[in-house]
ROPAZA-771299 format. One record per atom (N, C-alpha, C, O): x, y, z; residue in one letter. Coordinates in steps of 0.1 Angstrom, whole numbers, plus 2048, in hexadecimal, padded with zeros to 3 digits. Example, Ala and Ser with C-alpha at 12.3 -4.5 7.8 and 13.67 -1.06 7.14 Angstrom:
8847C784EA87B7D384EA8847DF84EA88E7DF855A8807EA847S8897F5847S88180084FS88680B850S
***
This chain:
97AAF59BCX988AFA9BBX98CAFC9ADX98BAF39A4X990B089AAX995B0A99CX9A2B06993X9A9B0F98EX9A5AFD992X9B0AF798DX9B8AFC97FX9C2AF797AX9AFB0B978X9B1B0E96AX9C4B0D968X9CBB13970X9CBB0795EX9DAB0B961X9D7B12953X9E0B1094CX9CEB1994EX9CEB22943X9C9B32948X9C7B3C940X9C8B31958X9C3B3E95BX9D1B4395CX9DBB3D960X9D0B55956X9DEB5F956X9E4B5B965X9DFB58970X9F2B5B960X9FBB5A96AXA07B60968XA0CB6195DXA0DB64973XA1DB6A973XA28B62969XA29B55968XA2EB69965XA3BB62957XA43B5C963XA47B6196EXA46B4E95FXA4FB44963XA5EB48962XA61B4C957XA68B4896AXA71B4B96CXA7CB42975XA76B3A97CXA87B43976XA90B3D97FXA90B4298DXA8CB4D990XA95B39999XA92B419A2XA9FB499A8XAA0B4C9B4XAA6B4B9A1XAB4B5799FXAADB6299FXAAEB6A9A9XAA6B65995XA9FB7298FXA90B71997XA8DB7C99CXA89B68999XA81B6A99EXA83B709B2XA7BB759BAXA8FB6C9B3XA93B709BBXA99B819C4XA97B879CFXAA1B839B5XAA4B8B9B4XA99B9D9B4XA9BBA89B8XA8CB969ACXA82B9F9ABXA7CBA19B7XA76BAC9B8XA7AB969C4XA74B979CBXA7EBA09D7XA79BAA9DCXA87B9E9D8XA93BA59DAXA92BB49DCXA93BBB9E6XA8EBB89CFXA8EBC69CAXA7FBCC9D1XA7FBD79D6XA76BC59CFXA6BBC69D6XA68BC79E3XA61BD09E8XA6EBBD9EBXA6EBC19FBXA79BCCA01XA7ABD0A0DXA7EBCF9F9XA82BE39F9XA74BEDA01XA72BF4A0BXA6DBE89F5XA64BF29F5XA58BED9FBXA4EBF49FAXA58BE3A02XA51BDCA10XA55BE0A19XA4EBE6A21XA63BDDA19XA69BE6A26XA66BF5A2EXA64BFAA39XA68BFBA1CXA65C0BA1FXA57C0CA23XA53C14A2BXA50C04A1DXA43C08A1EXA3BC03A34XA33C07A3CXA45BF9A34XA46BF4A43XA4ABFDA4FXA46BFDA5AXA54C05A46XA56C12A52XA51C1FA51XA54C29A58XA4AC1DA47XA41C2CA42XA35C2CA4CXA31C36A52XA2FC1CA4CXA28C19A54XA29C1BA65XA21C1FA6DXA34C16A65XA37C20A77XA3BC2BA76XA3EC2EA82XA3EC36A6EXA3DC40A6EXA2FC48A73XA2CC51A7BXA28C3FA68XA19C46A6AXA0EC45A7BXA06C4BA81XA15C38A7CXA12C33A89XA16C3CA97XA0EC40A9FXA23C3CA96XA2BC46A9BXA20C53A9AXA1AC55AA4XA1EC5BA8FXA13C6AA91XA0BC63A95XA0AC6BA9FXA03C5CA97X9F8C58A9CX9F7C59AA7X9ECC5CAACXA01C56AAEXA03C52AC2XA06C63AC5XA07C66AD1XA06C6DABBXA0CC77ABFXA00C81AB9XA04C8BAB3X9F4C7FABBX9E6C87AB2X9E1C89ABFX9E3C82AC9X9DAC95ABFX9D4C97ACBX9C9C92AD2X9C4C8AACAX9C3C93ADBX9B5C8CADBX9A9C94AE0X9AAC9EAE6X99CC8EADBX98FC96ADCX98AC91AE7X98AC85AE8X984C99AF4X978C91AFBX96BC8FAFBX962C97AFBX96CC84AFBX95AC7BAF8X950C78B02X955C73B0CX948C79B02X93EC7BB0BX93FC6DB12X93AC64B0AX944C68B1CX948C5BB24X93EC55B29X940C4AB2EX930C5AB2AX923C56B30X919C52B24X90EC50B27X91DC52B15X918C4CB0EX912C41B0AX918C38B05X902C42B0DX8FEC37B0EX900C29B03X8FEC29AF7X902C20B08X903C12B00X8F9C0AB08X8F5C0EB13X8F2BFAB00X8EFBF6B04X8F3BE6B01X8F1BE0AF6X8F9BDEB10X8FEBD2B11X8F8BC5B0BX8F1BC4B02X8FEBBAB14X8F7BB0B19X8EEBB1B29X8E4BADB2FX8F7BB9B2CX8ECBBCB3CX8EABC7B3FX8EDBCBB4AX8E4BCFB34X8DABDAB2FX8E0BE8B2CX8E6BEAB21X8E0BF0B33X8E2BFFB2CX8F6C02B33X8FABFCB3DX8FBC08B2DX90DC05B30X911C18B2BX90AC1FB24X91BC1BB33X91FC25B2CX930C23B25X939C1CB2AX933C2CB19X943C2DB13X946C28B1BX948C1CB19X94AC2DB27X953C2BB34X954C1BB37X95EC15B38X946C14B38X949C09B3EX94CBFBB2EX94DBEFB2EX94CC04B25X94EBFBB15X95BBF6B1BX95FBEAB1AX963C02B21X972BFDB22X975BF2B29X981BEEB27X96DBECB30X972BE2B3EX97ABE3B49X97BBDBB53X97EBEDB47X989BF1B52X99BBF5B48X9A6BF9B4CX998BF3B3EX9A3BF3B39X9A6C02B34X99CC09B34X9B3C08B2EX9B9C14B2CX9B3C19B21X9AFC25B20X9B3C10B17X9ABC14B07X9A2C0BB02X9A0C00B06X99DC11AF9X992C08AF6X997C09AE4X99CC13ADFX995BFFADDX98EBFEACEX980BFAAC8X97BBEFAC8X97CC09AC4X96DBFFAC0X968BFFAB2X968C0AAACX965BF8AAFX95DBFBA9EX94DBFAAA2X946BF3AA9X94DC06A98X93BC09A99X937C00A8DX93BC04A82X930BF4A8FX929BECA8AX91BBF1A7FX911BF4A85X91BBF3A73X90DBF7A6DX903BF0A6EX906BE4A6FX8F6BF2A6FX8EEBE9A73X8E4BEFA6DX8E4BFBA6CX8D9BE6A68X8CBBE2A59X8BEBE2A69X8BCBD6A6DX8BCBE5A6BX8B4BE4A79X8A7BDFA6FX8A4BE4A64X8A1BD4A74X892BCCA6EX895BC4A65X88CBBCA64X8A4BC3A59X8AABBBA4FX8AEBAAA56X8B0BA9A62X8AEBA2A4EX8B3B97A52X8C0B93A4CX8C4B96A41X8C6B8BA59X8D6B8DA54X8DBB8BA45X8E6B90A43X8D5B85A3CX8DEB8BA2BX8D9B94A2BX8D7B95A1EX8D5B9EA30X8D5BADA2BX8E0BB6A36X8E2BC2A36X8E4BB0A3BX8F0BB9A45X8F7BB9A40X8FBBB2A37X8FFBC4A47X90CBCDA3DX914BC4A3AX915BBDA44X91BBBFA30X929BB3A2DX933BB9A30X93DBB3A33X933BCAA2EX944BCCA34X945BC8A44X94DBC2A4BX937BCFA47X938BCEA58X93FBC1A5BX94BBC0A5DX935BB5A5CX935BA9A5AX945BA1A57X949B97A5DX94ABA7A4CX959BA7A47X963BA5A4DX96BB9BA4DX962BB5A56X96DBBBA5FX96ABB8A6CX973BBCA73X961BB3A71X95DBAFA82X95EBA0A7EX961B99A87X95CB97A71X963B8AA74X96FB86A77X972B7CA7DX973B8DA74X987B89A78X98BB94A81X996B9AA7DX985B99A8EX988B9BA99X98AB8FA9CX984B88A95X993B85AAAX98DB7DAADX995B82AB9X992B8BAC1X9A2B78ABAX9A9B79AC9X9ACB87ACEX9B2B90AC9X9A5B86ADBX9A9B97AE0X9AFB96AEAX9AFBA0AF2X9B6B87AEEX9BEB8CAFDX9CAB96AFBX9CCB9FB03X9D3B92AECX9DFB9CAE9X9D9BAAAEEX9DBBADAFAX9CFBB3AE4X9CABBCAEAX9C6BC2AFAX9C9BCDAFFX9C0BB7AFFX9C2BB3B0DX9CFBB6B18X9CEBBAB23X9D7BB2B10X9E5BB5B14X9E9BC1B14X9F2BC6B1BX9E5BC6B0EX9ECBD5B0DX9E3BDAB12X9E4BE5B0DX9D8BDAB1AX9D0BE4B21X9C5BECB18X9BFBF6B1CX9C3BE4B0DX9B7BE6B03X9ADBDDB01X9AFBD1AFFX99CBE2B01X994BDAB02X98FBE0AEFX990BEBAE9X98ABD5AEBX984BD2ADCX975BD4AE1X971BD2AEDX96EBDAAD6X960BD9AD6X959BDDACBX95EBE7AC5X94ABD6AC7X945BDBABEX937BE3AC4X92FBDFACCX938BEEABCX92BBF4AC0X921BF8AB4X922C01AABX919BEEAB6X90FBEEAACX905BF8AAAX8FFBFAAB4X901BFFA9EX8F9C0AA9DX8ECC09A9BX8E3C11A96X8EBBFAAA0X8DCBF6AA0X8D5BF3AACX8DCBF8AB5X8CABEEAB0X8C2BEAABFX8CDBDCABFX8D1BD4AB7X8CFBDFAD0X8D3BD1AD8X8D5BC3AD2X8DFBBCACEX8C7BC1AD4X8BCBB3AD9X8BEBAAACCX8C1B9EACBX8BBBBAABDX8BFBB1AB1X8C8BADAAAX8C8BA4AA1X8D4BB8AAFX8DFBB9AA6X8E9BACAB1X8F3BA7AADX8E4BAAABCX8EEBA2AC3X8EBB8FAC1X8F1B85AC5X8DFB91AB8X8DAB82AB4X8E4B7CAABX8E8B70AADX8EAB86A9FX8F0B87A92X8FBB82A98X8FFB76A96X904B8DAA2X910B8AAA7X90FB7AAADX918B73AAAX905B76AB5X904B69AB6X907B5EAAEX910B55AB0X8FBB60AA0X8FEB57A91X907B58A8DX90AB4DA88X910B62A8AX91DB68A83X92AB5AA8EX933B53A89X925B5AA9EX933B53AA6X93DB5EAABX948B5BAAFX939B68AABX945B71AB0X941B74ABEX935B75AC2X94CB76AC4X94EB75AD4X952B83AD9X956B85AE5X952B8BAD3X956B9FAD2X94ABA2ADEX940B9CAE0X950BADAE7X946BB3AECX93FBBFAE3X942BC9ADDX934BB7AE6X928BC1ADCX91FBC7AE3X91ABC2AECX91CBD6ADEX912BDCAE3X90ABE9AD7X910BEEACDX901BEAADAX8FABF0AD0X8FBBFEAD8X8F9BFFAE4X8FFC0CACDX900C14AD0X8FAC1EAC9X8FFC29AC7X8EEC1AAC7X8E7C21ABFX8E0C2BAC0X8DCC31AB6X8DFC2EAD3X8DCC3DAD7X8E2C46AD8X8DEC51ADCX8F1C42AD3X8FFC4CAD7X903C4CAC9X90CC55AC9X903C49AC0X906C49AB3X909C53AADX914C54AA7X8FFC60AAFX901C70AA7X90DC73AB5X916C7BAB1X90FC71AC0X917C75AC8X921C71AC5X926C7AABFX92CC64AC5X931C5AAC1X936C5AAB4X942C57AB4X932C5DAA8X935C59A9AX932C69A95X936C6DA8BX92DC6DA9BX92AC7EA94X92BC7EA86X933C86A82X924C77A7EX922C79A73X92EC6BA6AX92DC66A5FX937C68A74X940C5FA6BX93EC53A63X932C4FA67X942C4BA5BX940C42A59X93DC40A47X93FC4AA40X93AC36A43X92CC2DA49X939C22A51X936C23A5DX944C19A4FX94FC16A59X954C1FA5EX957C2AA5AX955C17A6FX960C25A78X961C1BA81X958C14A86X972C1DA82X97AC18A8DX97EC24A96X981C2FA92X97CC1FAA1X97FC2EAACX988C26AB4X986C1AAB6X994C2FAB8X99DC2CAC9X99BC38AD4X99DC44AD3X998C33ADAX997C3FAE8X99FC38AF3X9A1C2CAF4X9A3C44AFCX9A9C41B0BX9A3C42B16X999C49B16X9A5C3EB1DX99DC41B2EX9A9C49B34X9B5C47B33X99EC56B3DX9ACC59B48X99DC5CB52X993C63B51X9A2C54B5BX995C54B63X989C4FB5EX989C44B59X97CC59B61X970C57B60X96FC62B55X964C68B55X979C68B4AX978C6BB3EX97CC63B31X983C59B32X977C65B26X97BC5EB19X97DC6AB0DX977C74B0BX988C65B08X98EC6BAFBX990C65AEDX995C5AAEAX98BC6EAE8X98DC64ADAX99DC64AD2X9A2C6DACBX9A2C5AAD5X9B1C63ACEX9B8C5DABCX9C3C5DAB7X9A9C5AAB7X9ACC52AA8X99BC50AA3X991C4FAAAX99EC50A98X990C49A8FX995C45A7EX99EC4BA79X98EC3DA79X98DC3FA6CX984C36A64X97DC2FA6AX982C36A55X973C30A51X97CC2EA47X988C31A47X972C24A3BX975C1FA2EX983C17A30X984C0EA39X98CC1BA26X999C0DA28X998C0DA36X992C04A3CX99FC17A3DX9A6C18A48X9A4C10A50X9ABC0FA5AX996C08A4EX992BFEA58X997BF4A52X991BEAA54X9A2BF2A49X9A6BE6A48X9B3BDFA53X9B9BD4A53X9B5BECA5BX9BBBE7A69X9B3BDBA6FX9BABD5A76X9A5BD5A6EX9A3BCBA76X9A0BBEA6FX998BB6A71X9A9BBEA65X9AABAFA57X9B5BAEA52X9BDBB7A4EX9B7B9FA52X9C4B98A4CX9BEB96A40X9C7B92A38X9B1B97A3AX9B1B8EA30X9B7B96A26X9C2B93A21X9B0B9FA23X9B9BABA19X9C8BA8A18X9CEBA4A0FX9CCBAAA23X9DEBA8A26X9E5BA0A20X9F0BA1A1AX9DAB94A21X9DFB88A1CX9DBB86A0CX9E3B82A04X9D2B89A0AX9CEB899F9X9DAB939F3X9DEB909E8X9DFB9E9F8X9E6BA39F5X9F5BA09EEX9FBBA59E6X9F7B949F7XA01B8D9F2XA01B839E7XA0BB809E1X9F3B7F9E4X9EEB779DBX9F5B7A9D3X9FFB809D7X9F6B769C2X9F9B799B3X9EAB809AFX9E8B8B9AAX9E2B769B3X9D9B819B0X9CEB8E9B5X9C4B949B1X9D9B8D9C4X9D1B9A9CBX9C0B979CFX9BAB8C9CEX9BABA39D3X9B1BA39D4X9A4BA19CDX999BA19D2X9A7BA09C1X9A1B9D9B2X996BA89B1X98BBA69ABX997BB49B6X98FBBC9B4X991BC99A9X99CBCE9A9X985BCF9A0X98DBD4998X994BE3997X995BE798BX999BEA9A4X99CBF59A7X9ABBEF9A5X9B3BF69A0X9ADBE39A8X9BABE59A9X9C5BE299DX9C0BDC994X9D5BE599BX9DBBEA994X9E0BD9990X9ECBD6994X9DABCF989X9DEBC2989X9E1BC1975X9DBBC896DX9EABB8973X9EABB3963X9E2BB095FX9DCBA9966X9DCBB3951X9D3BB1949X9CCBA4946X9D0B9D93DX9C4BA194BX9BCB8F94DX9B9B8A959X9B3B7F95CX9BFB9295FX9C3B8C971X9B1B8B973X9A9B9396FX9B1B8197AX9A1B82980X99BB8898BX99FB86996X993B8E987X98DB9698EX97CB92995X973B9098DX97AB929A1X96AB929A5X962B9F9A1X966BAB9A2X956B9A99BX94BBA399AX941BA59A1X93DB9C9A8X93BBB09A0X92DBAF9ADX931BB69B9X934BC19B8X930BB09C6X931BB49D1X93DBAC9D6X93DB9F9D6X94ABB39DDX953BAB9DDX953BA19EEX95BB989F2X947BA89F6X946BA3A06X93BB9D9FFX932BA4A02X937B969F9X929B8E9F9X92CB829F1X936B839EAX922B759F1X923B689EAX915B609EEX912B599F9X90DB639E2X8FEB5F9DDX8F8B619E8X8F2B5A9F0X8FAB749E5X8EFB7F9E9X8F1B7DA00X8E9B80A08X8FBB7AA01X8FFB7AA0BX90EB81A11X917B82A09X90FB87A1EX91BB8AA24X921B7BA22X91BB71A25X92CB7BA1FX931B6DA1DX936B62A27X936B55A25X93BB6BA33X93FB60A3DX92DB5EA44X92CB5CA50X928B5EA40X917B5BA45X918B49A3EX915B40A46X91AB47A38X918B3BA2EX91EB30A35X919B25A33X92AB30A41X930B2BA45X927B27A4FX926B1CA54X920B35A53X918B2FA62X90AB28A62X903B24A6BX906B28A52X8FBB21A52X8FEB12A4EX8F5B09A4DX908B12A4DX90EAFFA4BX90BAFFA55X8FFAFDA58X915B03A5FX914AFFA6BX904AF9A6FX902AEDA72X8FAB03A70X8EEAFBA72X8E8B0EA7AX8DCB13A7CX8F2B13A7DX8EFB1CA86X8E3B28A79X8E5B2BA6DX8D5B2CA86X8CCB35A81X8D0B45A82X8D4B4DA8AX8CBB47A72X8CDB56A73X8C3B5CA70X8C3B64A67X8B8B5BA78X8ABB61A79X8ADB69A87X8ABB64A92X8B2B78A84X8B1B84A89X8A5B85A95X8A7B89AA0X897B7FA8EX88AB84A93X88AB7AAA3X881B7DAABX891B73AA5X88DB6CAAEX897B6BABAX8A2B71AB8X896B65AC8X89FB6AACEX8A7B5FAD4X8A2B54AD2X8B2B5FADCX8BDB50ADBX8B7B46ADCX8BEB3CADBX
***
C-alpha cells in the first residue's frame, strides 16, 4: 500500500470553494449525461443489417446456431472474445480478459428480454478451459467458423447487439476499441479518481502518476489472472476439467 503524503496532489482548500468548484463541474456532467441519451436515443433509431441466423457456433453440447445463442430471448449482446489458439493463459489477450471480467450479473439483462454472451474466436474445448480458470459463468461459445461472417473484418474488440424476429437475426449495433468500454465500471470509476486512469494519453497535472508498460497486465500477466492463481485454481489450457 502506498502511503507517499509527498506524492502530487490537488491544492488544499476550504470546503465553500471546494464546493463551489464541484458545483460548476457537475453542469458539465449533467450535460454530458444527457448528451449521452441523446446518442442513445439515435442508436434505438439506426437501421438494422441481416445476419445469417444459422451461423455456426460451437457450445457446451456441441455445434449451436446465432439463433439458438439467443435462448429464446428478443436480443442478444455478444462480445467476440480474441483468442491466442495453442498460447497458455498469460499470453491471452488482457483487454479481452479485462472487459469479460466484469460482466457478471445478467438476470437485469434477463429482464428485459436480453441474453449476454461471449463468442470466442478461438476452438471450443480450449478457449472454454480459460473461461473456467478466469470463474466466469457467461455463456460461451467459440465462433470461430462464423467469424469472417460475423465480424467481417471488425475488430480486433467488437461488441455486437442483434434482434430476433422469428427464425431471423439482425444486427442493429456494433463497435470496437473504447466503445467497448460499455461492459466496465472500472474505467468509470478511476475516472472519478484524482488521479484517473494514470495512463499517459490523458489530460492530467504535471507529476500526476502515471503506469508504464502495459496498462491490462502485472508481471507479464492479464492481471485479474493473479487472483485466480491464489486461489489455487489451474491455468494450464492443455489439459481438460
Amino acid at each position: 500500500m502506498n502511503t507517499d503524503t509527498a506524492a502530487p496532489a490537488p491544492e488544499i482548500t476550504d470546503r465553500a470553494r471546494y464546493q463551489a468548484e464541484l458545483d460548476a463541474l457537475r453542469i458539465r456532467e449533467k450535460a454530458h449525461t444527457r448528451e449521452g441519451d441523446a446518442i442513445a436515443a439515435a442508436r434505438r433509431r439506426l437501421p438494422m443489417v441481416e445476419v445469417d441466423a444459422t451461423a455456426k457456433l460451437i457450445g457446451p453440447d456441441g455445434p449451436v446456431t446465432l439463433l439458438d445463442v439467443f435462448e429464446g430471448r428478443r436480443q442478444l449482446i455478444a462480445y467476440f472474445h480474441m483468442w491466442h489458439t495453442g498460447h497458455p493463459a498469460a499470453e491471452q489477450c488482457e483487454g479481452c480478459t479485462f472487459f469479460n471480467s466484469q460482466v457478471r450479473e445478467l438476470s437485469y439483462l434477463h429482464a428485459r428480454d436480453v441474453t449476454y454472451a461471449t463468442l470466442c474466436q478461438g476452438p471450443y474445448e480450449e478457449s472454454v478451459r480459460y473461461r473456467d480458470f478466469m470463474g466466469w459463468d457467461v455463456p460461451w461459445y467459440s465462433a470461430a467458423e462464423s467469424i469472417d461472417v460475423l465480424m467481417a473484418g471488425r475488430g480486433p474488440f467488437m461488441l455486437a447487439c442483434y434482434l430476433r424476429q422469428g427464425d431471423r437475426v439482425f444486427e442493429t449495433y456494433w463497435t470496437t476499441g473504447r466503445g467497448v468500454e460499455a461492459m466496465d465500471q472500472t474505467y468509470a470509476l478511476l475516472d472519478r479518481t484524482v488521479y484517473g486512469r494514470q495512463e499517459p494519453w490523458e489530460d492530467s497535472p504535471d507529476g500526476w502518476p502515471q503506469i508504464t508498460g502495459d496498462y491490462s497486465r502485472t508481471n507479464g500477466r492479464p492481471t485479474a489472472q493473479w487472483s485466480r492463481l491464489e486461489a489455487g485454481r489451474s491455468d494450464d489450457l492443455a489439459n481438460g476439467h
